[in-house]
N, C-alpha and C positions, 0 to 999 in steps of 0.2 A: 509879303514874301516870307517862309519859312525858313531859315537854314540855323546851322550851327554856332553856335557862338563864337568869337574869337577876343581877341585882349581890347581891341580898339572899343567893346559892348561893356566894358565895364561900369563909367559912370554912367549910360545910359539903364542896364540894368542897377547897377546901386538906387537909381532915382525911383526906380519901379518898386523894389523892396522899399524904400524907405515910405514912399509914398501909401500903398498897400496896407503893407502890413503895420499894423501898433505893437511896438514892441510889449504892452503891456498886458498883450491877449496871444500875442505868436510870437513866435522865432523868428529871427530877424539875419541875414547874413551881411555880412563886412565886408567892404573892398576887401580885402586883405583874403578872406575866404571867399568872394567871390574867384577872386584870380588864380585862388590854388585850385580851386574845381574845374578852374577852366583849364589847368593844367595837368590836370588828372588823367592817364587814357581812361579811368573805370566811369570817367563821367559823362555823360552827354545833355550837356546844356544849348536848349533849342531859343533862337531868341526869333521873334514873326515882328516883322517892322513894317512901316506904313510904307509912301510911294516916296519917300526920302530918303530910305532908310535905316529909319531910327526907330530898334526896336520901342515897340509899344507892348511886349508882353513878354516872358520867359517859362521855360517849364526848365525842369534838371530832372534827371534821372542818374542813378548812382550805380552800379553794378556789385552786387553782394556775390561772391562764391563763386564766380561763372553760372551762376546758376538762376537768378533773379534780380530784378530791376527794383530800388526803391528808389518811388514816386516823391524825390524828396519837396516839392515844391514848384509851384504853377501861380502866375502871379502877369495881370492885365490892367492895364490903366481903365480908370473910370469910365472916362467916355469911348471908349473900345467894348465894352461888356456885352453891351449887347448884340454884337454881330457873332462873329463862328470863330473867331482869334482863340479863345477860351478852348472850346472843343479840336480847333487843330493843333493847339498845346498838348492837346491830353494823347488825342491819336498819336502825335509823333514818337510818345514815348512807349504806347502799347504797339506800334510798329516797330519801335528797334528793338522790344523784347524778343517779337515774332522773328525779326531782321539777324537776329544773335543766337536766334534758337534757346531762350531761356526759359527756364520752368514755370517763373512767378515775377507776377509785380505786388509788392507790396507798397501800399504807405498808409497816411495816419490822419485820422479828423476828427475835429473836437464833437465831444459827446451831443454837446447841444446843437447841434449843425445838424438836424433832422432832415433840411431839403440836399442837402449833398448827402448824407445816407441813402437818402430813398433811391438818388439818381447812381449811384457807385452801386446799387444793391441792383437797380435794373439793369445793368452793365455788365452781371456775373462774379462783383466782388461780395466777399463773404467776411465775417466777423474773425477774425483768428484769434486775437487777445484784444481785453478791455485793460486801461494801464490807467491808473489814477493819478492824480494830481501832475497829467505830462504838461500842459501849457505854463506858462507862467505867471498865468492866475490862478492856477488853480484845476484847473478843468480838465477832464479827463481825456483821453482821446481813445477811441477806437481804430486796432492795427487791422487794416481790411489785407486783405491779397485776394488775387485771379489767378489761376489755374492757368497758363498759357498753350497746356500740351492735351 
């Protein structure tokens, strides 16, 4: 099941972030930052949970300007990957652009992530800016955006 996130999704997403992501290759968010995105209107955090419902994945999207969506993060428990949780994270957020009538989605991947380039480039996203040393190893990240109009 897909829907919105709400306050009671906190430690359930915290666990997914922590678990996911290594702080020492990504950004990482904190309860504390969790809870204020969820209490953002400019935010929309999707969280897809199993037949219990406890999310097992989150996407967020952030709202820039009225005008564009950034893609800030998409994040699925291991053993979840390989079904379509992954891809209806991503739809929900290139739907609420379509949903909001916004211009763009932007967001950002690290340079050496070649198989998420190629899949974001068959998708219609494009290079906008290459930024150096964004991760916190080091690594650069390429800001892609999609054209939504």
């Amino acid at each position: 099941m897909l829907r919105l996130a709400n306050k009671s999704d906190i430690e359930a997403i915290y666990k997914i972030e922590s678990m996911m992501f290594d702080e020492s290759i990504y950004f990482k968010l904190s309860k504390k930052e969790i809870e204020k995105l969820l209490n953002k209107k400019s935010s929309y955090f999707y969280v897809y949970c199993d037949e219990k419902n406890i999310p097992i994945g989150y996407s967020l999207g952030i709202i820039i300007n009225k005008k564009a969506i950034w893609f800030n993060s998409l994040a699925v428990l291991k053993e979840y990957q390989n079904s379509n949780v992954a891809k209806k994270l991503f739809d929900i957020i290139e739907v609420t652009s379509i949903d909001l009538k916004l211009d763009l989605i932007i967001l950002e991947i690290r340079k050496d992530n070649k198989a998420l380039f190629r899949r974001y480039k068959n998708m219609g996203y494009i290079i906008w800016k290459e930024i150096e040393h964004y991760y916190p190893d080091g690594c650069g990240a390429y800001r892609l955006i999609k054209c939504m109009k």
